[in-house]
N, C-alpha and C positions, 0 to 999 in steps of 0.2 A: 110278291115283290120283295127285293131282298132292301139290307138296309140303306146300303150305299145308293142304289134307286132312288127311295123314296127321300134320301138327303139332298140330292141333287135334285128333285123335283121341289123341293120346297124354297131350294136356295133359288132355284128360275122363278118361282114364286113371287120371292122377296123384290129382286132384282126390279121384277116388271111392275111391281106396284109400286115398289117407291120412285119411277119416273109418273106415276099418273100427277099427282099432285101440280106437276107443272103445265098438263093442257089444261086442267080447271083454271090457272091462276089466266090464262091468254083468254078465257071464257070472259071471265069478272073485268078486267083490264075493256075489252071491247065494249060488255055493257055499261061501263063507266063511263066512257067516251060517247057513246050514243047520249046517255043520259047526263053529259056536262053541255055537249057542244051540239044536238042534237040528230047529227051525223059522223058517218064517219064506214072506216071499213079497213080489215086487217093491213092494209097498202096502207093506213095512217101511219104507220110507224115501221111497217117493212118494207124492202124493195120489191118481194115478192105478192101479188094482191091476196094470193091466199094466205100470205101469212108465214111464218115462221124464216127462219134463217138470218141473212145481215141485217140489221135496224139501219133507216136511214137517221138523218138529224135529228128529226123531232122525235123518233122511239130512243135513240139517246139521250136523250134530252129528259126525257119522261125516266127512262132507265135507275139515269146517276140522283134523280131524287130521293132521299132518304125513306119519303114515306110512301115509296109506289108500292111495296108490297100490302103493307097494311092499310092504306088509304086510297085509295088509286085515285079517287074523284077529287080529292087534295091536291096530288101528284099534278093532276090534269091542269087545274085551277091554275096551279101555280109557274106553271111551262107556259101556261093561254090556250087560244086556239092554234091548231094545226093551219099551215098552211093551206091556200086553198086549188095552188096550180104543185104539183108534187113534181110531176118532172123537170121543173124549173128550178125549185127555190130547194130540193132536199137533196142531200150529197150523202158519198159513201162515207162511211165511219170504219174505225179497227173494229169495233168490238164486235162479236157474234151473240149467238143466242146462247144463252146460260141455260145448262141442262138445269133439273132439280136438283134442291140443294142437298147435300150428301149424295147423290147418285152416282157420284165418280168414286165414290167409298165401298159403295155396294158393290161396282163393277170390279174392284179390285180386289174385294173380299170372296165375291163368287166365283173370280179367275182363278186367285190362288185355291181357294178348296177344290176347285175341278183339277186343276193341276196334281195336288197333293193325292187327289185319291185315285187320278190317273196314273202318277207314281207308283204309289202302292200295288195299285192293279200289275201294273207292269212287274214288278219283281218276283211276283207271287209266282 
């Protein structure tokens, strides 16, 4: 393997594990909510049941709290319980799901070195 390889192998490396950090956090976040309100299921706070993509209300709501990262069952506490009929009472919101934080650093940093060494390649 030459070097330029094994650089770019390591930068997809990087890349792809500093997004994990964010499906643990959707892990901890659900079993908070089983264990505040004693049910519950990824449709608590998405419009999707499985999860991930627009937040309805109440996952904004949990969202804009201060201490959702670090506390979650605080977080929960403190918003109450979820509604208990979803199609009724939860509406769309602007915001989306927030990749991990720094992950848009990383993608920009792995773009430009791929570029830069595709540059190079190219002149040679």
């Amino acid at each position: 393997m030459n070097q330029k390889t094994v650089l770019l192998s390591v930068l997809v490396i990087v890349v792809l594990l500093a997004g994990i950090p964010e499906s643990f956090a959707r892990q901890q976040y659900f079993q908070d909510l089983i264990k505040v309100y004693g049910d519950g299921s990824c449709g608590t706070c998405h419009f999707r049941a499985s999860g991930g993509g627009a937040r309805n209300s109440y996952g904004t709501l949990f969202e804009n709290q201060a201490n959702h990262a670090t506390d979650p069952a605080a977080a929960l506490t403190a918003i109450g319980a979820p509604p208990t009929t979803a199609s009724s009472t939860l509406t769309p919101t602007a915001t989306g799901t927030k990749g991990a934080e720094g992950f848009d650093l990383f993608v920009f940093v792995f773009g430009s070195s791929a570029g830069i060494l595709l540059a190079r390649r190219h002149k040679k």
